[in-house]
C-alpha positions as CSV (number, residue, x, y, z in Angstrom):
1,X,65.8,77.5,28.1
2,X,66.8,77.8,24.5
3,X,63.1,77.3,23.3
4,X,61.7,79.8,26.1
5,X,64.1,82.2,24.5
6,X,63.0,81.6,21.1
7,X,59.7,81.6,22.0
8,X,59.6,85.0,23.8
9,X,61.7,86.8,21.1
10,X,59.0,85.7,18.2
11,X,56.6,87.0,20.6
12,X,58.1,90.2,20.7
13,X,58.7,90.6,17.5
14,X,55.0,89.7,17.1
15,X,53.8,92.6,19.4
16,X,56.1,95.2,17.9
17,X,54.8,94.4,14.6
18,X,51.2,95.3,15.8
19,X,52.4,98.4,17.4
20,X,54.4,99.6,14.6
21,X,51.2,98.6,12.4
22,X,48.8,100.4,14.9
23,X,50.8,103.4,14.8
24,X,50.5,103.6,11.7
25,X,46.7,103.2,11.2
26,X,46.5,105.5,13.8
27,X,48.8,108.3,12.0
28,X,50.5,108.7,15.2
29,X,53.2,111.2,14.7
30,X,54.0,112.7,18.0
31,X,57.4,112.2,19.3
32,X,56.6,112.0,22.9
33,X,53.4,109.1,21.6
34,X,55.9,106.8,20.1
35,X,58.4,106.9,22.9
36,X,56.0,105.7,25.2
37,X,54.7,103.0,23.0
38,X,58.0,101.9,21.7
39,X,59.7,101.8,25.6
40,X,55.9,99.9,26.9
41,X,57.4,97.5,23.7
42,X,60.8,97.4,25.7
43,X,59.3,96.5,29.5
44,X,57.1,94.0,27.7
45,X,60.1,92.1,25.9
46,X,62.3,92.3,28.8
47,X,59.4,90.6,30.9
48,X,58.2,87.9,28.2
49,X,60.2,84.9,29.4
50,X,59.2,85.8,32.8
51,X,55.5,86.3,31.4
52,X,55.4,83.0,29.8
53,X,56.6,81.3,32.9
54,X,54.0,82.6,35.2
55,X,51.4,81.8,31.8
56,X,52.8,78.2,31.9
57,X,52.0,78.5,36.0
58,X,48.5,79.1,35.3
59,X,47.5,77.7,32.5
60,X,43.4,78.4,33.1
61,X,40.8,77.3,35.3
62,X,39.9,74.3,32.9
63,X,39.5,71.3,34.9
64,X,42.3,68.1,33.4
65,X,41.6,65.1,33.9
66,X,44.7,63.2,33.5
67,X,44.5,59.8,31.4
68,X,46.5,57.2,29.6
69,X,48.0,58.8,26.5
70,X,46.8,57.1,23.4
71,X,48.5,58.0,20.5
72,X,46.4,58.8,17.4
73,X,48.8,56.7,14.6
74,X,48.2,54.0,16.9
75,X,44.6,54.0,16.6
76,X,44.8,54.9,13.2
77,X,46.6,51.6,12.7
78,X,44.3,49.5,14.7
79,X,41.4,50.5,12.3
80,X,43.6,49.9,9.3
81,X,44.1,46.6,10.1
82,X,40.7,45.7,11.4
83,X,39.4,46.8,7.8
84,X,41.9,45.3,5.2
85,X,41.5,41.3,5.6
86,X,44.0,40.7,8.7
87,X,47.0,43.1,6.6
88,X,48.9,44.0,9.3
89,X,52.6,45.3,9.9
90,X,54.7,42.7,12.7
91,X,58.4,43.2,13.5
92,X,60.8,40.7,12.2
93,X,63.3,38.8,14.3
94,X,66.2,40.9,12.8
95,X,67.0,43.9,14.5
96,X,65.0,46.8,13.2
97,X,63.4,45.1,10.2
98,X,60.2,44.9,9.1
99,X,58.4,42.5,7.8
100,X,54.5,42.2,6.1
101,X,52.3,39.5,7.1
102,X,49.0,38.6,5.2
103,X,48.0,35.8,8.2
104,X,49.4,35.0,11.0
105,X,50.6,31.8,9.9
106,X,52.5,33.1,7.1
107,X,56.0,33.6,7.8
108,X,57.9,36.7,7.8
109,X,59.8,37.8,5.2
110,X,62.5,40.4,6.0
111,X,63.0,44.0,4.4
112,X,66.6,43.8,3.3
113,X,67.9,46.6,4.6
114,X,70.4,49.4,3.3
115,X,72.3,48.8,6.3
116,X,73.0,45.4,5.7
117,X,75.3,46.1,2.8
118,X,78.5,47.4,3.3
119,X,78.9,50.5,1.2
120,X,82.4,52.4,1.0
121,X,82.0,54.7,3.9
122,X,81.7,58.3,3.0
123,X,82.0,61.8,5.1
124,X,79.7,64.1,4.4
125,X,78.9,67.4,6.1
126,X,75.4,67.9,7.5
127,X,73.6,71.4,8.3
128,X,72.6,69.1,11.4
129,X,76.5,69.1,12.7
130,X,76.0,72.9,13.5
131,X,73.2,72.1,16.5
132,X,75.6,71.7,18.7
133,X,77.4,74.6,18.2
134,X,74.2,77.2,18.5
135,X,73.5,77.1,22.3
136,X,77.8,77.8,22.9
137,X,77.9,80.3,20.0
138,X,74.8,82.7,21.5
139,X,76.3,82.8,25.0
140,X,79.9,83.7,24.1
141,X,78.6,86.7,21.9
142,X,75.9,87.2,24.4
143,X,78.6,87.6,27.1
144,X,81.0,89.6,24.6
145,X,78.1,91.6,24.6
146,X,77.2,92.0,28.1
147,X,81.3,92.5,29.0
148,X,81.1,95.5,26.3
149,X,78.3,97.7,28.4
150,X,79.5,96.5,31.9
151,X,83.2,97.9,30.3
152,X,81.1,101.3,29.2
153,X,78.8,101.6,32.4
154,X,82.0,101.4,34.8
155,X,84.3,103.9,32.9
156,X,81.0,106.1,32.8
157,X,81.0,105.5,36.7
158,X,85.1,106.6,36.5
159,X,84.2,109.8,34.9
160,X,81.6,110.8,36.8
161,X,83.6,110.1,40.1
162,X,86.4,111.7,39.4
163,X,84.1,114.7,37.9
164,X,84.5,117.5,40.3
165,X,81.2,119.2,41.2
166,X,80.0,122.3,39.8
167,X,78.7,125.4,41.7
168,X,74.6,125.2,42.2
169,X,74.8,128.3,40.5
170,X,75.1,127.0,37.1
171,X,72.1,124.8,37.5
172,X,70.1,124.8,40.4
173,X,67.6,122.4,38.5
174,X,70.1,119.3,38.1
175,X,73.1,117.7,39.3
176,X,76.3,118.9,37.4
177,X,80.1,118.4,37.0
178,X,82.8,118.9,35.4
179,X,85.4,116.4,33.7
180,X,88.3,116.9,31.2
181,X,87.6,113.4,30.1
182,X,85.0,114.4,27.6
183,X,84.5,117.2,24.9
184,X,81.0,117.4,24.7
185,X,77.9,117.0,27.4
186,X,77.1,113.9,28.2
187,X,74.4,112.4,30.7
188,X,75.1,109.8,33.1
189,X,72.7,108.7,35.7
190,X,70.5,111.3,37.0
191,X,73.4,114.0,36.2
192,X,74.7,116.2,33.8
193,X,78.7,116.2,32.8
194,X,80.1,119.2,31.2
195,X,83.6,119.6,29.3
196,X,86.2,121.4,31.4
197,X,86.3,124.2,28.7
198,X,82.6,125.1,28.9
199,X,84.0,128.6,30.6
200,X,85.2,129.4,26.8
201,X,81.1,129.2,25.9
202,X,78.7,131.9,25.5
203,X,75.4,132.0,28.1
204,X,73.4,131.4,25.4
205,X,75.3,128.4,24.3
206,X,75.5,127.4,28.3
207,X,71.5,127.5,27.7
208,X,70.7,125.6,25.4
209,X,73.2,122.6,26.5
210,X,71.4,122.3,30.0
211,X,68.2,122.5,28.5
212,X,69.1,119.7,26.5
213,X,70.8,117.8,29.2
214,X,68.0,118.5,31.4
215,X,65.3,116.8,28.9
216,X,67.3,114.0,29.2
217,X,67.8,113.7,32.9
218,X,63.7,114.1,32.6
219,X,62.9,111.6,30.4
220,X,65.6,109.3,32.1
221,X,67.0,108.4,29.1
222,X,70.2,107.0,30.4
223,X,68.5,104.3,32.2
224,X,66.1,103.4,29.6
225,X,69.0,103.2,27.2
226,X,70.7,101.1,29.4
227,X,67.5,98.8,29.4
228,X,67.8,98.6,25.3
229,X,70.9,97.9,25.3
230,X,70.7,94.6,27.9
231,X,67.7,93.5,25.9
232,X,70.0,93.8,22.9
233,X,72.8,92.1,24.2
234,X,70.9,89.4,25.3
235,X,69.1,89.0,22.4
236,X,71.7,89.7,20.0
237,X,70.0,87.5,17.2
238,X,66.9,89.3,16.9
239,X,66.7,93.0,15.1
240,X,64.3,94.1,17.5
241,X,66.6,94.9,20.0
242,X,68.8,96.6,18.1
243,X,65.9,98.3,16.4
244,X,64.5,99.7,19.7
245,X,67.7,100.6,21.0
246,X,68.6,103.0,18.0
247,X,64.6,104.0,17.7
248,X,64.5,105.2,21.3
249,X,67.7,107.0,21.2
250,X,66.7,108.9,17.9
251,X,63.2,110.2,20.2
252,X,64.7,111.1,22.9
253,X,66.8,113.1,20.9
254,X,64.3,115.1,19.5
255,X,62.1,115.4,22.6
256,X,65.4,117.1,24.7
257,X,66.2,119.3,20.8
258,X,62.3,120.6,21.7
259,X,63.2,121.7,25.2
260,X,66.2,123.4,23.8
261,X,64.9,124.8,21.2
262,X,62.6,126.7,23.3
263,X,65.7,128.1,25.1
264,X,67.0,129.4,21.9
265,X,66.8,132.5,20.0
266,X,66.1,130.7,16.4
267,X,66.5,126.9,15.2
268,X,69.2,127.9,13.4
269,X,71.6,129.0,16.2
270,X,70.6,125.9,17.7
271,X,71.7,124.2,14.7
272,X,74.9,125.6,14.5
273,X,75.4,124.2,18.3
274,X,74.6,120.9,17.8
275,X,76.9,121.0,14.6
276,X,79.7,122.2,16.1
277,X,79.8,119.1,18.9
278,X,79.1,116.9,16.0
279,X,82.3,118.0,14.3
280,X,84.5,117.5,17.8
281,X,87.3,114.5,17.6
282,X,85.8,111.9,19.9
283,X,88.8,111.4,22.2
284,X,88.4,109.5,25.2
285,X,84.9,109.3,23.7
286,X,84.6,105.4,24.4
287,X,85.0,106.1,28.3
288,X,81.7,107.4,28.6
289,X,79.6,104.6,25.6
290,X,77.3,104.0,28.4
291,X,76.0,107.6,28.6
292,X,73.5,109.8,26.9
293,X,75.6,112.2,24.5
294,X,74.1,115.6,23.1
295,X,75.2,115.2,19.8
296,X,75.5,112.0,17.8
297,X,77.1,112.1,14.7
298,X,75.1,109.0,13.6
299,X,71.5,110.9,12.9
300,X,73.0,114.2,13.4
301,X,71.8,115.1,9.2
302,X,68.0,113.9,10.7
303,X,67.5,116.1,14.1
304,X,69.6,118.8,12.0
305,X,66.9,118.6,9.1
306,X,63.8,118.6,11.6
307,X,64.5,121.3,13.1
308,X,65.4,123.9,9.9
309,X,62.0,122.3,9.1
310,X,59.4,124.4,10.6
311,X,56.1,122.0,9.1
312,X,58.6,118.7,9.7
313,X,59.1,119.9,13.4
314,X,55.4,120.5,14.1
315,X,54.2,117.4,12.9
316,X,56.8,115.5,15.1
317,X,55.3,117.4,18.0
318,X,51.2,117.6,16.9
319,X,48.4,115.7,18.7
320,X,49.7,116.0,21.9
321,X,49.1,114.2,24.7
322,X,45.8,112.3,22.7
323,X,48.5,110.5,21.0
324,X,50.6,109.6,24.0
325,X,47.2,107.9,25.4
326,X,46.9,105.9,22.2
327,X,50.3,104.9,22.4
328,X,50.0,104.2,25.8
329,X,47.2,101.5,25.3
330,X,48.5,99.8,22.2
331,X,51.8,97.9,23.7
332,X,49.2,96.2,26.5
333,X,46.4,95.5,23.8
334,X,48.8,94.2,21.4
335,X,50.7,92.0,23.7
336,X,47.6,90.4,25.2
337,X,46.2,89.5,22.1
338,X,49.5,87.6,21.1
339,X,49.5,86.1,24.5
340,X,46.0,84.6,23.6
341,X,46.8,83.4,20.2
342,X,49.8,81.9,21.8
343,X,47.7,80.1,24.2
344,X,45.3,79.1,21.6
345,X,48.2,77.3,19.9
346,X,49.6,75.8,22.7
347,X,46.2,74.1,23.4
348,X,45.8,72.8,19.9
349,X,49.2,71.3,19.8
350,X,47.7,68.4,22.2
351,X,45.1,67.8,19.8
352,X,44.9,66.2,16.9
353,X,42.0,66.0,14.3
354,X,41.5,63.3,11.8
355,X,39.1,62.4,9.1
356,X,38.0,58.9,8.2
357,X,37.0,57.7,4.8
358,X,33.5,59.0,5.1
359,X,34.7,62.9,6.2
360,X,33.4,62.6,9.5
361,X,36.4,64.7,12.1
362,X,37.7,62.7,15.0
363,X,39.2,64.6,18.1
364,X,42.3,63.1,19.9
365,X,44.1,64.5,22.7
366,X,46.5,64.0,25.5
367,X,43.9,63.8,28.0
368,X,40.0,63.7,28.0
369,X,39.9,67.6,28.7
370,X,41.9,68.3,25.7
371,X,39.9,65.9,23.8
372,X,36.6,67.7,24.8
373,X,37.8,71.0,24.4
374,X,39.5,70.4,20.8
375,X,36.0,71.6,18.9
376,X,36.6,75.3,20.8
377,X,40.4,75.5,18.7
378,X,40.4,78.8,16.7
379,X,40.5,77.8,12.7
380,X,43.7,77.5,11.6
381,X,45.4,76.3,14.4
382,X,44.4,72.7,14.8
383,X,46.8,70.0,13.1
384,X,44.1,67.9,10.5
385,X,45.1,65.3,8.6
């Protein structure tokens, strides 16, 4: 289990780095573009392990024909001694020595061996004493983890029970309601949870939060937040999960400013919105960790600069749906072609290539198949002597 997960997170981090690299190649800049590319990333890192497994299922339509393993220092040995005069290595009566015999008549003389000696015994601490402690160690802050966003997603579900529903009125479009729990808009689920004082706002500021809330209900940003953040917890000791979970937050951010944005009268009264829930106490905040706030004062300064910056703003939003379609095919491509390349290596770690004296490469593998197929191992991923 612990090499599966290994395994899978280097892969991953192996297909986001071609995305990231293809993105930018490709000068993709559009918001919407790299939020599908970088939640395709998500689905496809959440799915390796079960990816590999079904890989490992079918390995190929190449027929094995199973033999008796032969192992290639054997071999090796066998020619060795063949060549140099009857030289050959025998084990000694001892326990564990060694001994070197010229002929067979000659008799063994014994390596005298460290452990024969009785040394003052010494305790030394060894890197190696900490294996044992990895596998515990990931699943107690795995589960710390995992306790953290169950504790989040059910005082969410509190809230939003105990929420009383608002008229249709207010939005026909989406579900809202109303708690005194929070003091800024939140979304949770599907729905929309306003602040019990939003009677005290002004339409326009009524506006442009249920625009906002609304792009976010859209884009279902709750869920695939929720999705980041298992693939985080579980995965704790690679960045990438962390990575994506901030990354994806920070676009859907600025895809649900855009749909206020057109609800508003300038950027600059929107501005002024966003910084005035930025600047609110975050009291009874933590109840509601598992939902999609409007205003986060952790990249606040970024969405606030994009959008008092007219050329920033349009080239966050140019290219259009071209670069969503680019986006769109890079996350299969890319994880494909590590898929192969991983396949390629697995393949060439039953082989084994080996030079004699006069250069001429000899194959060995676990079975005849492998043997026979060794010759069709990409360059650089074969294991020669």
């Amino acid at each position: 289990m612990t090499t599966l997960m290994v395994e899978s997170v280097l892969r991953s981090l192996l297909m986001a780095g071609m995305v990231w690299t293809g993105l930018k190649l490709l000068r993709v800049r559009h918001v919407l573009a790299q939020k599908i590319a970088w939640g395709l990333v998500l689905l496809a890192a959440l799915a390796m392990p079960l990816l590999m497994r079904w890989q490992a299922a079918h390995p190929g339509m190449a027929l094995v024909v199973p033999v008796k393993r032969v192992s290639a220092v054997a071999a090796i040995e066998k020619r060795v001694s063949a060549i140099h005069s009857g030289i050959h290595i025998v084990p000694s009566a001892g326990s564990g020595a060694v001994a070197l015999s010229s002929a067979p008549s000659t008799p063994a003389v014994p390596i005298v061996s460290l452990q024969d000696a009785s040394p003052t015994a010494v305790s030394a601490w060894h890197a190696a004493d900490l294996i044992p402690l990895i596998v515990p160690a990931y699943f107690v802050i795995a589960a710390v983890l995992l306790l953290r966003l169950l504790l989040g997603l059910a005082l969410a579900a509190r809230i939003w029970h105990r929420a009383e529903p608002a008229s249709p009125i207010l939005e026909p479009r989406a579900t809202v309601r109303i708690s005194a729990s929070i003091q800024s808009p939140v979304t949770i689920g599907s729905g929309i949870v306003l602040p019990a004082n939003y009677t005290e706002w002004d339409r326009s500021k009524l506006r442009l939060v249920l625009a906002h809330e609304r792009s976010h209900v859209r884009q279902g940003d709750f869920y695939l937040q929720l999705l980041a953040s298992l693939y985080a917890a579980l995965v704790w000791f690679s960045p990438l999960g962390w990575w994506l979970k901030r990354r994806l937050a920070e676009l859907g951010e600025a895809l649900s400013d855009r749909a206020a944005l057109r609800e508003a009268a300038d950027n600059s009264s929107y501005a002024e919105v966003l910084l005035e829930f930025a600047a609110m106490p975050r009291r009874n905040f933590a109840g509601v960790t598992a939902g999609v706030g409007m205003a986060r004062s952790s990249n606040i300064h970024l969405r606030i600069e994009r959008i008092l910056n007219d050329r920033s703003f349009r080239a966050a939003f140019g290219g259009g749906w071209r670069h969503a379609v680019i986006a769109a095919l890079l996350a299969p491509c890319h994880a494909q072609k590590s898929d192969e390349r991983t396949r390629w290596g697995q393949e060439a770690a039953h082989v084994k290539i080996v030079r004699d004296d006069w250069g001429i490469a000899h194959v060995y593998g676990d079975t005849d198949a492998d043997g026979l197929a060794g010759a069709e191992v990409p360059a650089g991923l074969g294991a020669p002597s």
